[in-house]
C-alpha positions in Angstrom: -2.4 -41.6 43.4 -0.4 -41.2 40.4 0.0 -37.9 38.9 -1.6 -37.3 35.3 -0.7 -35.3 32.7 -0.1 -31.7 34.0 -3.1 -28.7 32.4 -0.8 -26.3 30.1 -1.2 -23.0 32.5 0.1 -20.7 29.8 -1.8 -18.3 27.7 -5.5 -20.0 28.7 -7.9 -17.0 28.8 -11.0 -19.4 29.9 -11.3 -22.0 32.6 -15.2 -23.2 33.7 -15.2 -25.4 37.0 -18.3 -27.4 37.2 -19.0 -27.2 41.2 -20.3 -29.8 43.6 -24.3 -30.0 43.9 -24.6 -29.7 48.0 -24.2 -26.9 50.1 -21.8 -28.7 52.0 -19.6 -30.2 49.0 -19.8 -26.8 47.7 -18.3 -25.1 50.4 -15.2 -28.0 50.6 -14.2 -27.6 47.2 -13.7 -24.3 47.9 -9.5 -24.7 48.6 -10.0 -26.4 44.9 -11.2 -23.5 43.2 -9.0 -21.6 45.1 -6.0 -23.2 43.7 -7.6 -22.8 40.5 -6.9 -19.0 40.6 -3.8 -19.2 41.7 -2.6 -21.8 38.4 -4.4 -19.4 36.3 -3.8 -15.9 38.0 -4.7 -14.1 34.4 -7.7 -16.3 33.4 -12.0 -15.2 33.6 -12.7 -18.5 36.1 -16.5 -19.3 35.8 -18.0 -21.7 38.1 -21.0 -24.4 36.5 -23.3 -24.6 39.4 -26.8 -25.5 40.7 -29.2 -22.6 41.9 -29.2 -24.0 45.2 -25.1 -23.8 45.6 -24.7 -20.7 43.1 -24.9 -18.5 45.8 -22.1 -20.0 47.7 -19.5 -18.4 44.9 -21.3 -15.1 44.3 -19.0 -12.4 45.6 -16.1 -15.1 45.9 -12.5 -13.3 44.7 -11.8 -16.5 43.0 -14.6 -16.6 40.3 -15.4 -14.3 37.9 -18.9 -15.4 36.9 -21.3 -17.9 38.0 -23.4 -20.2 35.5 -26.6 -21.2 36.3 -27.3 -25.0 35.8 -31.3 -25.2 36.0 -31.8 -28.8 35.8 -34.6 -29.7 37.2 -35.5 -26.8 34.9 -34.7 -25.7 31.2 -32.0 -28.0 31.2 -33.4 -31.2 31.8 -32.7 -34.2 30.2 -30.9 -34.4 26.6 -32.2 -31.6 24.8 -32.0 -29.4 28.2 -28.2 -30.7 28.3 -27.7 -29.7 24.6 -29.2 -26.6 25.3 -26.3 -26.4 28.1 -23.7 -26.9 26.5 -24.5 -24.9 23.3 -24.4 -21.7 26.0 -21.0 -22.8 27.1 -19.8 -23.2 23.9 -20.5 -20.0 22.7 -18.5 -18.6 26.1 -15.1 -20.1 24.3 -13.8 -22.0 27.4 -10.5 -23.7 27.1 -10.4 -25.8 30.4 -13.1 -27.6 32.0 -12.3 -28.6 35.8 -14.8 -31.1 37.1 -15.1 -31.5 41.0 -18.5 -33.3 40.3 -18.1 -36.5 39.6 -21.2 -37.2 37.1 -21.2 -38.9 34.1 -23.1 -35.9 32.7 -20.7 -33.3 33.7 -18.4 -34.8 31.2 -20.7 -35.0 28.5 -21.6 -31.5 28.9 -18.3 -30.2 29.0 -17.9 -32.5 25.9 -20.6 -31.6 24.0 -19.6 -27.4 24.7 -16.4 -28.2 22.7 -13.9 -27.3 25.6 -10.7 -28.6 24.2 -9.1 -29.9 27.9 -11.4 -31.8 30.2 -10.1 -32.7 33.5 -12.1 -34.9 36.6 -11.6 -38.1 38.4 -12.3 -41.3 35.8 -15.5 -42.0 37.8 -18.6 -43.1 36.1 -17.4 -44.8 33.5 -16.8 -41.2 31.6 -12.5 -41.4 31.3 -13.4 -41.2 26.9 -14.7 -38.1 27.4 -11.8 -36.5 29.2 -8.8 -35.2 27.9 -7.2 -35.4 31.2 -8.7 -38.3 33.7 -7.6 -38.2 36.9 -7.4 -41.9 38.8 -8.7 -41.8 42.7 -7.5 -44.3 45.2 -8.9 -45.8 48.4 -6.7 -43.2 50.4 -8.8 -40.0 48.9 -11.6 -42.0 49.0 -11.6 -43.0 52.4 -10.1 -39.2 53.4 -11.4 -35.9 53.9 -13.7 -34.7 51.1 -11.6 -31.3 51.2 -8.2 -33.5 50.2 -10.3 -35.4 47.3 -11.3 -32.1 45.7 -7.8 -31.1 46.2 -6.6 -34.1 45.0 -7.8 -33.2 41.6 -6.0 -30.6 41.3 -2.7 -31.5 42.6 -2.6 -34.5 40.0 -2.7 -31.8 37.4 0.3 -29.8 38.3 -1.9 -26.9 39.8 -0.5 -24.7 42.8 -2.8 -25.7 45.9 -4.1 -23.3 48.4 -4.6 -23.1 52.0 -6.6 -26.3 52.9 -9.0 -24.3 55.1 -12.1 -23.0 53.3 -13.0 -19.1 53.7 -16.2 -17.7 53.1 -16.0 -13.8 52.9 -19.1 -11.7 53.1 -19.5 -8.7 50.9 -20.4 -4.8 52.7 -23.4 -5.0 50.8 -24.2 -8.4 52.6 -23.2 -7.1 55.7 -25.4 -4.3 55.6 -28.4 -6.5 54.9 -28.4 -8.7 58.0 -27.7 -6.2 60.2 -31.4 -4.4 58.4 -33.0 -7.5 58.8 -31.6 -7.9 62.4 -33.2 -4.5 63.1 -36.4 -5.8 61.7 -36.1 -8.8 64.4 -35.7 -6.3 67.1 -32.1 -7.4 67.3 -29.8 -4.4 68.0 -26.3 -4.2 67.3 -25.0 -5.2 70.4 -26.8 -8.0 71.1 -25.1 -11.5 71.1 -26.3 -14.0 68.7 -26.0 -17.4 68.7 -27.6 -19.7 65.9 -28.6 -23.3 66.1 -29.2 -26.3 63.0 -30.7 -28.8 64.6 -32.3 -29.9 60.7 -30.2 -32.5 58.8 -30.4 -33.4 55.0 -30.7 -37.2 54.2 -33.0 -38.5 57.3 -32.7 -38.6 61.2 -29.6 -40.2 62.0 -27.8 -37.4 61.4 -30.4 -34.9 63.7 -29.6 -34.3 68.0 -32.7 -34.4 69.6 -34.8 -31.4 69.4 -35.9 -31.3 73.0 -31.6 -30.8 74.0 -31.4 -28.0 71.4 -34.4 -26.4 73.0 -32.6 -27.1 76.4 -29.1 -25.7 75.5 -31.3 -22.7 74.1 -32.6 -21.5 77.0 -29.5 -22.2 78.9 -27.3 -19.7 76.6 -30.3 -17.5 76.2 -30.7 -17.4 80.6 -27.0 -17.3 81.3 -25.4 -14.8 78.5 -28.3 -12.8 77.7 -28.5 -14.1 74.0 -31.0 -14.3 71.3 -31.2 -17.3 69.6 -31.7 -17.9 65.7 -32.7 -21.2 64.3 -31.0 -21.6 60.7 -32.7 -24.2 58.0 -34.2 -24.5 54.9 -37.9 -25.3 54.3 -37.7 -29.1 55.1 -36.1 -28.2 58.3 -39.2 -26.1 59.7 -40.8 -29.3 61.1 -37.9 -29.8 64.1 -37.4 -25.9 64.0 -40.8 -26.0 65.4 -40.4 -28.7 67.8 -37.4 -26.8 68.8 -39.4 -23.8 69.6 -42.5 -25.5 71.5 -39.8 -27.6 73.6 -38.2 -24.0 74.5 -39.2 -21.6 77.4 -37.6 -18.7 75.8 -38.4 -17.4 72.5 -36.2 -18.3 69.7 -36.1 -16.9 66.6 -37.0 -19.3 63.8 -35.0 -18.0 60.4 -36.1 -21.8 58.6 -37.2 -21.6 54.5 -37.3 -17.7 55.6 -33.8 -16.7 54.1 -31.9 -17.3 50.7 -28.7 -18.8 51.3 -26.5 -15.9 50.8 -28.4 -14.4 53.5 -28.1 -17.2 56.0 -24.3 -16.8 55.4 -24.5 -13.3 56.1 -26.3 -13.6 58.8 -24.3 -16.3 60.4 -21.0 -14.2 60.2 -23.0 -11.8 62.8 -23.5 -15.1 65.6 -20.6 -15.2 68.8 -21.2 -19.2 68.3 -23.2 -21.7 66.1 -24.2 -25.4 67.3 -25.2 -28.0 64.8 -25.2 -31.2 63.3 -23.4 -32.0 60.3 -24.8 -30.3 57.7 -24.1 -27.8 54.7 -24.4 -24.8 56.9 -21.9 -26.8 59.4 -19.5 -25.8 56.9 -20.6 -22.5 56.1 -20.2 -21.3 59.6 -16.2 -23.0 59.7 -15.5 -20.7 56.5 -16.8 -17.9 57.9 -14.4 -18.7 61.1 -17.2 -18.0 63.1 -16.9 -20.4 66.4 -18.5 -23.7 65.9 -19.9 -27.1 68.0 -20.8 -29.9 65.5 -22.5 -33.0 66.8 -21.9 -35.9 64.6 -23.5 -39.6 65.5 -24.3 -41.8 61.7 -21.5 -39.8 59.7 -17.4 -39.5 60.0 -15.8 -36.4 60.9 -12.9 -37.6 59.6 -14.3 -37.6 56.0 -16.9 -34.5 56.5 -15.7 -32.7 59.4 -15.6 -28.7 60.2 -11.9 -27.6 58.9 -11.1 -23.9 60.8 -9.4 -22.8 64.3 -13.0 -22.8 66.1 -14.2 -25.6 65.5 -15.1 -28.5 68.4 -16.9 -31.6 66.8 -18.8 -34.1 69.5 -19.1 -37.5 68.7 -18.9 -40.6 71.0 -17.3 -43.8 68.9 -19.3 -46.7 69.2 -18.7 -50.1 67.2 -21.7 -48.9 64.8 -20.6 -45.8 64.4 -19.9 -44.1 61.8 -22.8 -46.1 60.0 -23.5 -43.7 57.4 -27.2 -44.4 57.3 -30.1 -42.2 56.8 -32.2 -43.9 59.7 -30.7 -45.6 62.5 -32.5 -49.0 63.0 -31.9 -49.0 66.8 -32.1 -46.2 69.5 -29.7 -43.6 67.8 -27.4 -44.2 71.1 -24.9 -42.4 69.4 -26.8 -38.9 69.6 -28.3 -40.1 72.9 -24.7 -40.5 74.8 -24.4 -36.5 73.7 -25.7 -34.6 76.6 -27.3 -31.4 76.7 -24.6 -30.9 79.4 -21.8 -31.9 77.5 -23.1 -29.0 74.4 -23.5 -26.2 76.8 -19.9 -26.6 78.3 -18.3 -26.5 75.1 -20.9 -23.5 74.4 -19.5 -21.7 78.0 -15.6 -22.1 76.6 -16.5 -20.5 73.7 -18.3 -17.4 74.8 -16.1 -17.2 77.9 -13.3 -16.7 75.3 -14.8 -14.4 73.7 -16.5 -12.4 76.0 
């Protein structure tokens, strides 16, 4: 990838970031935004993001203020977008850094009058950048952590640690242990959470029947509660989870705002998964992690962080990247419940 022309660093008082729109892209841009504050030590850095994601960079020492993108919402379509933009421009930003790749994050950052507009030339929007960045088949084809960074290092910036870190406030902290309380959940008790929900269809999803499985094994064997972790589409395996279960778990699904899940997820000894946005969140928060992959790559999504142990089994058809498998999901079925829960014993034997 050839290197464009390098941002001026000096004397810029204003930088807004427009962030990616998934939990999970969120969380691996992360090293980008870092490297953002490093390029411009002295500068307010204000992040451009979706409710859903916002939370992810509340609290984060990297950003200074947070921007609320409400589209669907109050800025919907053109006039919404105008609307958008006039509230930027009013904020006097100098630099506009776009890790999303939309067509429409350009023309925003256009329309708000920010003089230097960097991204990747995607979407046909390279007019409305000062400061287009050219991707090639290698960052395409790599991790999605190295494409975010690779905006960045194309325009001269100092890069950070390629490891995301999530850090959770004392205020956070002192929520989730409250609402632990609430459960019944002491202080000492061992925690271990579970995902077994999966955005974008099936494919991606371990059966619900092993999670309930490897639930009562950890819950038996280590005297551990465990939490199930989703958002409100993710209640209908939860509960499949649960009935397939003979001990009581402790379904957390569409019951939690995000920056609650994250806190609550720095207090687990282990989290199992399947690729998924909170998949990342627990790597950032180095808490110890088993990710079961099956349709998608790790190579391009993985977990980044010391405890992390993906599972996968490589087939011809695999990674397919579908939604829905059209045969048997084999993929997920050649992951045994066996297989989870001995990864799961290495862990806690380590850190108990």
């Amino acid at each position: 990838m050839g290197r464009t022309t390098p941002i001026p660093f000096l004397h810029v008082e204003k930088v807004l970031i427009r962030s990616a729109n998934w939990v999970g892209d969120a969380v691996m841009s992360l090293p980008a935004i870092a490297s953002a504050r490093l390029s411009f030590p002295r500068a307010k850095i204000s992040i451009l993001a979706k409710p859903w994601v916002a939370e992810i960079f509340q609290k984060n020492p990297a950003v200074d203020q947070v921007f609320l993108y409400q589209s669907p919402g109050i800025h919907q379509g053109l006039r919404g977008k105008w609307r958008l933009a006039k509230q930027l421009q009013k904020e006097g930003f100098e630099v506009a850094l776009l890790l999303q790749n939309a067509f429409e994050a350009a023309l925003i950052s256009f329309l708000a009058g920010i003089p230097l507009r960097a991204g990747y030339s995607t979407d046909a929007r390279s007019f409305l950048l000062t400061h287009p960045v050219s991707v090639d088949d290698r960052l395409k084809k790599g991790h999605q952590i190295d494409y975010y960074l690779g905006i960045v290092g194309s325009l001269g910036f100092q890069t950070a640690q390629r490891t995301p870190c999530l850090e959770v406030s004392e205020e956070r902290q002192e929520e989730a242990q409250r609402r632990l309380r609430s459960l019944g959940l002491g202080g000492e008790q061992k925690l271990v959470g579970i995902s077994p929900g999966a955005t974008y269809g099936s494919a991606k999803q371990w059966f619900p029947e092993r999670y309930a499985e490897v639930a009562d094994r950890i819950t038996r064997g280590w005297e551990a509660r465990v939490l199930i972790f989703g958002s409100r589409e993710d209640r209908k395996v939860a509960s499949q989870v649960r009935q397939k279960a003979r001990v009581p778990l402790i379904d957390l699904t569409g019951m939690t705002t995000l920056a609650e899940a994250i806190a609550l997820i720095s207090r687990c000894c282990l989290f199992i998964t399947n690729d998924s946005g909170l998949m990342h969140v627990t790597a950032a928060l180095g808490v110890p992690l088993i990710a079961i992959f099956g349709s998608t790559d790790p190579g391009r999504t993985g977990p980044l962080g010391e405890f992390c142990r993906v599972l996968r089994k490589p087939l011809p058809c695999a990674p397919c990247l579908k939604t829905e498998c059209p045969g048997d999901r084999r993929c997920m079925d050649l992951i045994s419940v066996d297989e989870v829960y001995e990864e799961a014993i290495k862990i806690l034997n380590y850190k108990f």
